[in-house]
C-alpha positions as CSV (number, residue, x, y, z in Angstrom):
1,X,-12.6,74.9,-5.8
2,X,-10.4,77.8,-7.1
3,X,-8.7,78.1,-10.2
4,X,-6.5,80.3,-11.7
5,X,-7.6,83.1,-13.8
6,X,-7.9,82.8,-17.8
7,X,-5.2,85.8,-18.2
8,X,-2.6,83.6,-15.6
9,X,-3.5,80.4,-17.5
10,X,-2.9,81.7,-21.2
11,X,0.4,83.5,-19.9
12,X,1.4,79.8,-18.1
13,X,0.4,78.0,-21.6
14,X,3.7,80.3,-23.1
15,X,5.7,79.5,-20.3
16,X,8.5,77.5,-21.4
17,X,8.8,74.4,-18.6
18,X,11.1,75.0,-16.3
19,X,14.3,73.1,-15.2
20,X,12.1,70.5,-12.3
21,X,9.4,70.1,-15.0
22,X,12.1,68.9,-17.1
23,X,13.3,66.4,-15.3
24,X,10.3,64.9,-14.3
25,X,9.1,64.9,-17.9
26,X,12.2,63.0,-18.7
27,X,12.5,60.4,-15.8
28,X,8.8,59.8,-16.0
29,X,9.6,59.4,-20.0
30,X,12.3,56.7,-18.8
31,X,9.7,55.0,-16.8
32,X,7.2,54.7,-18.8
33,X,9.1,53.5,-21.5
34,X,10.1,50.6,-19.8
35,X,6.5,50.2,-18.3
36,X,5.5,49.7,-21.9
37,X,8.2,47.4,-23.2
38,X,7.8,45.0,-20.2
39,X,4.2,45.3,-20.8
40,X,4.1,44.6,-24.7
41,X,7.1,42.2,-24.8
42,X,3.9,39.4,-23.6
43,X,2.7,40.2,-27.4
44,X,5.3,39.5,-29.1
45,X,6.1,36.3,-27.0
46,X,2.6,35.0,-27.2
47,X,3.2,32.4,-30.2
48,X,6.1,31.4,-28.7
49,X,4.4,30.5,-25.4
50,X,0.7,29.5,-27.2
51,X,3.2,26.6,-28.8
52,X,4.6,26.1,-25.3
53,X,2.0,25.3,-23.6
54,X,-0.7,24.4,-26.0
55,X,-3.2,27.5,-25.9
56,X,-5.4,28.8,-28.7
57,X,-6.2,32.4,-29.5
58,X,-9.0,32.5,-26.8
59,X,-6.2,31.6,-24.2
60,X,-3.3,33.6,-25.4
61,X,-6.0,36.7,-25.1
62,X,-6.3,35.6,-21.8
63,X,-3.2,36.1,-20.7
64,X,-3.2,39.7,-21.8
65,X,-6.4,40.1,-20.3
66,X,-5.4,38.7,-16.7
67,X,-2.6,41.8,-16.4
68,X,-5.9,44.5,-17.7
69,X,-8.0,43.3,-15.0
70,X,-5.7,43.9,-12.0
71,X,-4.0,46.8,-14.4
72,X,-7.8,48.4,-14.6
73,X,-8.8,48.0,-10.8
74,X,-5.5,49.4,-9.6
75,X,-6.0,52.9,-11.6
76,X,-8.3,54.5,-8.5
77,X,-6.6,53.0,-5.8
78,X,-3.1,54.1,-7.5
79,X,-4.4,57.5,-7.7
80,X,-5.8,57.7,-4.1
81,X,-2.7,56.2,-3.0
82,X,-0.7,59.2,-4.5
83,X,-2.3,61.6,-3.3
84,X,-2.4,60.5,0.2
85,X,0.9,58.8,0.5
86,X,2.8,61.4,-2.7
87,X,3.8,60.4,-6.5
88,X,7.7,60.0,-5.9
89,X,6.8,57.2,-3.0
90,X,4.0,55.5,-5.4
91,X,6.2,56.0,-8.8
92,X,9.4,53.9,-7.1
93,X,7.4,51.2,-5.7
94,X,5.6,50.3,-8.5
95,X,8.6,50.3,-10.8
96,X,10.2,47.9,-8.2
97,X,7.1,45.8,-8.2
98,X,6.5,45.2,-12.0
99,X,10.3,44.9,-12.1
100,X,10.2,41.7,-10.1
101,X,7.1,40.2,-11.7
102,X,8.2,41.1,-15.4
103,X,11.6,38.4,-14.4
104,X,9.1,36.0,-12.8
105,X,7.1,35.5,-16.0
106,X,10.1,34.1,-17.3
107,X,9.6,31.3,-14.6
108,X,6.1,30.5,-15.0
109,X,6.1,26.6,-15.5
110,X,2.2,26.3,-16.7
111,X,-0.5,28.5,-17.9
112,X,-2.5,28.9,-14.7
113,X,0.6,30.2,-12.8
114,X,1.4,32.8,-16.0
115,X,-2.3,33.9,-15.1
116,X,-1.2,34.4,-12.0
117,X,2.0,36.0,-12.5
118,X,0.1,38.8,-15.0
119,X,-2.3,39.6,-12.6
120,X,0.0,40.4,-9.7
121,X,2.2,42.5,-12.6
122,X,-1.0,44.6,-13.3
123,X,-1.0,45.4,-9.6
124,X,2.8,46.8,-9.8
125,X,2.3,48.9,-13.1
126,X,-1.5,50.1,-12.1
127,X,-0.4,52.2,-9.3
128,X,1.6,54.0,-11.7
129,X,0.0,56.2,-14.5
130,X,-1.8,58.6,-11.6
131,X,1.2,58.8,-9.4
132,X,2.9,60.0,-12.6
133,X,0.6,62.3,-13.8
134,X,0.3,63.8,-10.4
135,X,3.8,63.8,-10.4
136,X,3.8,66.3,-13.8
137,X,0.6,68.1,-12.3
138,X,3.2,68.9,-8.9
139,X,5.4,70.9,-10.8
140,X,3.6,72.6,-13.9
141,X,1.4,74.9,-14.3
142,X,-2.1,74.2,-15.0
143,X,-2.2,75.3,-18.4
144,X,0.9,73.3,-19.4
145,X,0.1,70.0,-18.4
146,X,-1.5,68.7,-21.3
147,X,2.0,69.7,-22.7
148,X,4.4,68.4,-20.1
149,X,1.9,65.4,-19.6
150,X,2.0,64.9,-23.5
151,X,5.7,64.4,-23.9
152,X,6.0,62.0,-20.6
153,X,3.2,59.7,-22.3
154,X,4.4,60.0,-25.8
155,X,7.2,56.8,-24.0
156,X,4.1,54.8,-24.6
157,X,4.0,55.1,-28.0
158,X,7.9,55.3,-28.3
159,X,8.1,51.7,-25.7
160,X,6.0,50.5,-28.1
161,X,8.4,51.1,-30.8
162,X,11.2,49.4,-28.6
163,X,9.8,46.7,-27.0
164,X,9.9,44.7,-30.7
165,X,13.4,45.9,-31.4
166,X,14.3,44.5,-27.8
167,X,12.6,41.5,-27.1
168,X,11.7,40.4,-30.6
169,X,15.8,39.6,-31.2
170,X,16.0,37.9,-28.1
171,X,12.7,35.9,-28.2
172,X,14.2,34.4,-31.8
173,X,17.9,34.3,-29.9
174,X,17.1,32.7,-27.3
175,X,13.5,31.9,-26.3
176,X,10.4,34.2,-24.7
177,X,11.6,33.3,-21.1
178,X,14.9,35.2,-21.9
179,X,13.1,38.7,-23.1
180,X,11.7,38.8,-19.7
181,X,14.8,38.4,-17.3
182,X,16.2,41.3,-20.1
183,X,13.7,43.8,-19.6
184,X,13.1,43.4,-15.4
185,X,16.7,45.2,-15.3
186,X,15.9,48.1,-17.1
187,X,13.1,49.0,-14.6
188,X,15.4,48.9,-11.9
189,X,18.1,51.0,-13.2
190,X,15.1,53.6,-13.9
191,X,14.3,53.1,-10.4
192,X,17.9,54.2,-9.0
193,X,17.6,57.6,-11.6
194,X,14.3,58.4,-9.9
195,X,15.8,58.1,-6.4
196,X,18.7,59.9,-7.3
197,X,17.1,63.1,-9.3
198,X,13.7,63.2,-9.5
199,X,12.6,66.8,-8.6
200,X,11.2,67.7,-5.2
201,X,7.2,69.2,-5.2
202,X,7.3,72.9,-5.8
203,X,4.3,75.1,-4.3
204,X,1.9,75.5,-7.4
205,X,-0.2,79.1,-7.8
206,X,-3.8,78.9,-8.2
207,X,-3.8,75.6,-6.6
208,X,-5.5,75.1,-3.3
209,X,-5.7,71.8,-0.8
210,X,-9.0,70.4,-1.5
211,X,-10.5,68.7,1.5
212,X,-12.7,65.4,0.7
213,X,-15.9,66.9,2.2
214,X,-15.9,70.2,0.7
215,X,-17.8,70.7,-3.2
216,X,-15.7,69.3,-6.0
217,X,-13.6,67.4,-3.7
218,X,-12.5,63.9,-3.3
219,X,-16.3,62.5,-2.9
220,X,-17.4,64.5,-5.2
221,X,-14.7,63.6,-8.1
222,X,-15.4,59.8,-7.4
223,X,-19.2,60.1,-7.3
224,X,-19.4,62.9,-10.3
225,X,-21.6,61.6,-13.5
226,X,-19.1,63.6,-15.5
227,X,-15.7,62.2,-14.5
228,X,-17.4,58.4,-14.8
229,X,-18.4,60.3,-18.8
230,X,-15.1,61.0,-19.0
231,X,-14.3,57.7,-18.2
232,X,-15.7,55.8,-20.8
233,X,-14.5,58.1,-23.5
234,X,-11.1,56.6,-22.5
235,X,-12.9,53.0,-22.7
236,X,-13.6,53.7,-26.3
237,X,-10.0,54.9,-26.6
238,X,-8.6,51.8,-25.1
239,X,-10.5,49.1,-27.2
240,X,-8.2,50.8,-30.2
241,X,-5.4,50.6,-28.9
242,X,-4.9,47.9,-26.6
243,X,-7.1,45.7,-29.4
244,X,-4.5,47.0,-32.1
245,X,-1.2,46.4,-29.4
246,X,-2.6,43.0,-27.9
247,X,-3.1,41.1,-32.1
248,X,-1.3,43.1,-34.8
249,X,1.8,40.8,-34.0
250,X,0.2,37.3,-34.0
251,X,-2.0,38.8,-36.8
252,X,1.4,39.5,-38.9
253,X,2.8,36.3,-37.8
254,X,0.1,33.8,-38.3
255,X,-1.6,35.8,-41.2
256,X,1.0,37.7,-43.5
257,X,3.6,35.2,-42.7
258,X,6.0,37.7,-41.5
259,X,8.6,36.4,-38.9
260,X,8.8,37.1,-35.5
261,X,11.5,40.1,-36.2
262,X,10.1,41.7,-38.9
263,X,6.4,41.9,-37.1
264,X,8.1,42.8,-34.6
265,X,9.7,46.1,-37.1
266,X,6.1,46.3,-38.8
267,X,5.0,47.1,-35.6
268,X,7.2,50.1,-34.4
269,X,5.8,52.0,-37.3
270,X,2.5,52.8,-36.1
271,X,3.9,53.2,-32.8
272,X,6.8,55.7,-33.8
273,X,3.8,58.1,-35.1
274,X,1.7,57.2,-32.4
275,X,4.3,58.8,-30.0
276,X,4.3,62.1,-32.6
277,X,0.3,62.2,-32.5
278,X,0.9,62.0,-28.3
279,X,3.0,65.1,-28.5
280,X,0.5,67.4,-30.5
281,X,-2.3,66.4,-29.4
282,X,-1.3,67.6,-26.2
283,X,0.4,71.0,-27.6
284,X,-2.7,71.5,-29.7
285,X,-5.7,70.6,-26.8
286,X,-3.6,73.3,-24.5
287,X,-3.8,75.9,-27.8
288,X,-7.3,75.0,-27.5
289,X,-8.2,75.5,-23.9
290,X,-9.2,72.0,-23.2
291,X,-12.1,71.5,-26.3
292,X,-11.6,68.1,-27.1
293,X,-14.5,67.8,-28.9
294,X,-12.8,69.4,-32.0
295,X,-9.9,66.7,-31.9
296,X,-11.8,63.6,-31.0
297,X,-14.7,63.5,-32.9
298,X,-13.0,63.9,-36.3
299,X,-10.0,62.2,-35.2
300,X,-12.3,59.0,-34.3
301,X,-14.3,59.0,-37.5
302,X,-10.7,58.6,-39.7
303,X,-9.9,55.8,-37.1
304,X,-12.9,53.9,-37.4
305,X,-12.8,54.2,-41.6
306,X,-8.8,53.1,-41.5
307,X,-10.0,50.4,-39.0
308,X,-12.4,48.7,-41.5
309,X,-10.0,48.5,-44.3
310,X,-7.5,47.0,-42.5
311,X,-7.7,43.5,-43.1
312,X,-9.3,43.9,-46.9
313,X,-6.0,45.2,-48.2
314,X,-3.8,42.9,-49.8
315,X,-0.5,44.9,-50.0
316,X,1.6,44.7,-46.6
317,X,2.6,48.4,-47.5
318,X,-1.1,49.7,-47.5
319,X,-1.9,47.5,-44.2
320,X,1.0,49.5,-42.2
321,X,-0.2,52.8,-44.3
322,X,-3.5,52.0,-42.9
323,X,-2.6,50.8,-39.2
324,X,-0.4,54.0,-39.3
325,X,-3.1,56.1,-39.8
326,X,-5.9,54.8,-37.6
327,X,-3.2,54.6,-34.3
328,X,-2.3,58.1,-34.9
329,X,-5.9,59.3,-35.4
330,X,-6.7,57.4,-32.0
331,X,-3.7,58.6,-30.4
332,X,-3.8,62.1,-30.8
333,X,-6.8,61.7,-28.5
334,X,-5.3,60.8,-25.4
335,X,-3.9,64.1,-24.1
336,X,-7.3,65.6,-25.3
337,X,-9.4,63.1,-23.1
338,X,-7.3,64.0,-20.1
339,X,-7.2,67.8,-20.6
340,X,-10.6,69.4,-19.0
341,X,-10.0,67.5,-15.9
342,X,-6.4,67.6,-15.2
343,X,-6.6,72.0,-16.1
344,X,-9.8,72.3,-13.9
345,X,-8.8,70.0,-10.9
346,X,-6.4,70.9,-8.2
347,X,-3.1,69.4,-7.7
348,X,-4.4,67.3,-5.0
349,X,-7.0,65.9,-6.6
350,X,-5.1,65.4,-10.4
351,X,-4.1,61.9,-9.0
352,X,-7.3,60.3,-7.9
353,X,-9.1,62.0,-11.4
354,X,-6.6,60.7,-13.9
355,X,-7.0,57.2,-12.1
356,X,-10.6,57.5,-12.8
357,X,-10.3,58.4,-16.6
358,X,-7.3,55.6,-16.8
359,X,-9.6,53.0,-15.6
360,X,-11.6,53.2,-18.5
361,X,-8.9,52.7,-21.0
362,X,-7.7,49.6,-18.6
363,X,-10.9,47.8,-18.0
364,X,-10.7,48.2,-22.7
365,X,-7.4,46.5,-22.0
366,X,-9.1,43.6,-19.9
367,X,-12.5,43.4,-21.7
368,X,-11.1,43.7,-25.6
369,X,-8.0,41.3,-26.2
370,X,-10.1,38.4,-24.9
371,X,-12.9,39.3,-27.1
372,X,-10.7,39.8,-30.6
373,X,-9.4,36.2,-29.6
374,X,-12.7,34.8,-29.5
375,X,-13.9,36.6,-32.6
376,X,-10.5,35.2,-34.3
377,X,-11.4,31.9,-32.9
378,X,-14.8,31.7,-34.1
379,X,-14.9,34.0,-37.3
380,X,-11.8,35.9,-38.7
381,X,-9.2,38.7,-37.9
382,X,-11.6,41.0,-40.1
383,X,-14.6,40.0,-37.4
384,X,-12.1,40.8,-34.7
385,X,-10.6,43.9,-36.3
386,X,-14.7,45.4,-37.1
387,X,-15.1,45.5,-33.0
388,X,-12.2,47.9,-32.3
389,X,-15.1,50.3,-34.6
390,X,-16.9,50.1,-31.3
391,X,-14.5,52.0,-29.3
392,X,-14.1,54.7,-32.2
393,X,-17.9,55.1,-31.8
394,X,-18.0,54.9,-27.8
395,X,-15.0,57.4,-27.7
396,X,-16.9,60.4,-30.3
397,X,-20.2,60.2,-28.9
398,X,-18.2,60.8,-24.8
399,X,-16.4,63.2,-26.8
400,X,-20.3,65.1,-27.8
401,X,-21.4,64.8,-24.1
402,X,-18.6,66.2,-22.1
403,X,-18.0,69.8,-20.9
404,X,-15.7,71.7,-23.1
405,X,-14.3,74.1,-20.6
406,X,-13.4,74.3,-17.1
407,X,-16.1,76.8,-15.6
408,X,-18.5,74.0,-17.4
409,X,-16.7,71.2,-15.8
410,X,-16.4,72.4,-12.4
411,X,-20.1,73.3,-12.6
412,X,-21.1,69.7,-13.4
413,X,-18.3,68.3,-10.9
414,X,-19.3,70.6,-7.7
415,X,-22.8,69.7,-6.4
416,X,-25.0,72.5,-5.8
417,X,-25.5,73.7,-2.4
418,X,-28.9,72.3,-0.9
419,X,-31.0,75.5,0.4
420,X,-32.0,75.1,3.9
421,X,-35.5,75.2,4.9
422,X,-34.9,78.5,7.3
423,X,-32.9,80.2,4.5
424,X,-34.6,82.8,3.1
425,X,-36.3,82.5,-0.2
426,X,-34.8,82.8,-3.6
427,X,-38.0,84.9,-4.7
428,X,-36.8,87.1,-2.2
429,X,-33.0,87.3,-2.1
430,X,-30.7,87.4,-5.5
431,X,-28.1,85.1,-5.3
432,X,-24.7,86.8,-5.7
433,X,-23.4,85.1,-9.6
């Protein structure tokens, strides 16, 4: 596997983007801002539809949890997928696909068929996050990605903010089934923009077509011990925020006694600085050359103490100072979990690699809002808020095991070349470094 030289990857890092990059930073933006605000309006509908249809806390978390498990096993597969069929192809189906399932769970008649209805809705968005970061990876240099990749996923934190100040008004207007007729439009018209201008691939320098059976590719990224590390620093990532997306309105709701709107406006706080702490984490990891370790394991610590003090203040101004700070902590992570492996791999490979890492914070997304409702169920929101600590811990100690740079990264990725019994002997012949 070839990479580009330090001196070409510290000029690309002062490389303004250029005009394609751009653009694909800002559809991709569009995209995933509608990705999240289809995705979250479920939260702030799940009252409405726990009354509905008669489910408790354990039930409403499972019908967050039923779009995280198709959501989770479609990250590989979306990533394969792009890089063998391309991101534009991948990107536009899967906005038409979670487009037509975000109207249909305005149809859903009983519980069973809303299960249903998530878990094909998974499939559509799943395929997406890889395509699009392969998408970025296409048409930016290696050292800017984290940078370009950084402003396209800061639409998570900034759907977040607009998915309450969307559906909330319309859920109180007129009913959850509503919000999600609304939102299945805005998908589309995203759809048409992408069509219309996003960017063809441009040739990228330094990078080189990786074949599946040569070192460090395809086989090797899927079987590698340190992608599957990198993984599960995501997991611990993901039980923070999708833990913290998936309760904080029901918590507001059924616990503060704030109405549907105004949780609804509580909420967009967090996420409004969430979608800063996106944006520098991923100009700082790229200033840093990809050492995540100096952003994670601090930034984790301040997460988990914020995260523990949550629910045991009694001011609603301290509990949004507090949820404030542990989302942006935990956010400022996410470009820095990505970074080694989406400098270090080749374009044809960034697809498949950021599926793997994404999986982790998916299968969070499956595993943790079904376990804060149980916890809520059987003890208190201050039970449920103590495991999201678990994912602070998971995510630093990853963070203390993983290669800090790419010539450490590659080494651990590329399996060493077997010597061959007839070959001569190492005591003999010095092998060129």
């Amino acid at each position: 596997m070839k990479h580009p030289p330090e001196a070409h990857r510290a000029n690309a890092d002062r490389t303004p983007l250029d005009r394609a990059a751009r653009i694909t930073v800002t559809l991709l933006f569009a995209a995933w801002v509608v990705d999240y605000i289809d995705r979250l309006a479920i939260n702030l509908a799940l009252p409405s539809i726990g009354a509905e249809f008669g489910l408790g806390h354990t039930q409403q978390g499972m019908v967050i949890s039923a779009f995280f498990l198709s959501y989770a096993l479609c990250q590989i597969p979306g990533g394969l997928l792009a890089d063998r069929f391309g991101s534009r192809r991948v990107v536009s189906w899967s906005l038409l696909i979670w487009s037509l399932f975000t109207a249909l769970t305005g149809t859903a008649w009983a519980f069973a068929v809303l299960l249903a209805i998530r878990f094909l809705f998974g499939v559509g968005q799943g395929v997406y996050p890889a395509a699009a970061m392969k998408a970025v990876a296409e048409r930016t240099a290696p050292g800017q990605r984290m940078t370009a990749t950084g402003w396209a996923q800061s639409s998570n934190a900034f759907g977040a903010v607009l998915a309450p100040l969307i559906a909330a008004p319309i859920i109180a207007l007129w009913g959850w089934r509503m919000s999600f007729f609304a939102v299945a439009g805005l998908g589309v018209l995203v759809w048409a923009a992408i069509q219309l201008w996003l960017p063809t691939t441009l040739p990228q320098s330094g990078d080189t077509e990786t074949r599946p059976d040569q070192p460090g590719g395809l086989r090797a990224v899927l079987a590698s011990g340190v992608m599957w590390r990198f993984t599960l620093m995501f997991f611990g990532y993901g039980i923070i925020v999708w833990g913290l997306n998936s309760w904080i309105p029901s918590y507001l709701q059924t616990e503060r006694g704030i109405s549907l709107t105004g949780s609804g406006l509580l909420s967009a706080i967090p996420a409004l600085v969430g979608g800063v702490a996106i944006i520098l984490g991923g100009k700082l990891i790229d200033r840093l050359g990809g050492r995540h370790r100096v952003i994670v394991v601090p930034a984790m610590t301040i997460c988990a103490v914020s995260i523990l003090f949550l629910n045991r203040v009694t001011s609603l101004t301290e509990f949004v100072a507090l949820l404030s700070l542990a989302t942006a902590s935990a956010t400022l992570c996410y470009m820095p979990i990505f970074a080694i492996p989406m400098r270090t791999l080749p374009a044809g490979l960034v697809g498949t690699g950021s599926g793997m890492i994404n999986f982790g914070g998916q299968a969070a997304g499956f595993v943790t809002p079904m376990v804060m409702g149980a916890l809520v169920d059987r003890y208190s929101y201050t039970a449920a808020f103590a495991f999201l600590v678990v994912g602070a811990v998971l995510a630093g100690a990853f963070a203390l095991g993983t290669p800090q740079r790419p010539h450490a990264f590659s080494a651990a990725l590329s399996p060493r070349e077997p010597q061959r019994p007839n070959s001569p002997s190492h005591d003999n012949v010095r092998t060129p470094r």
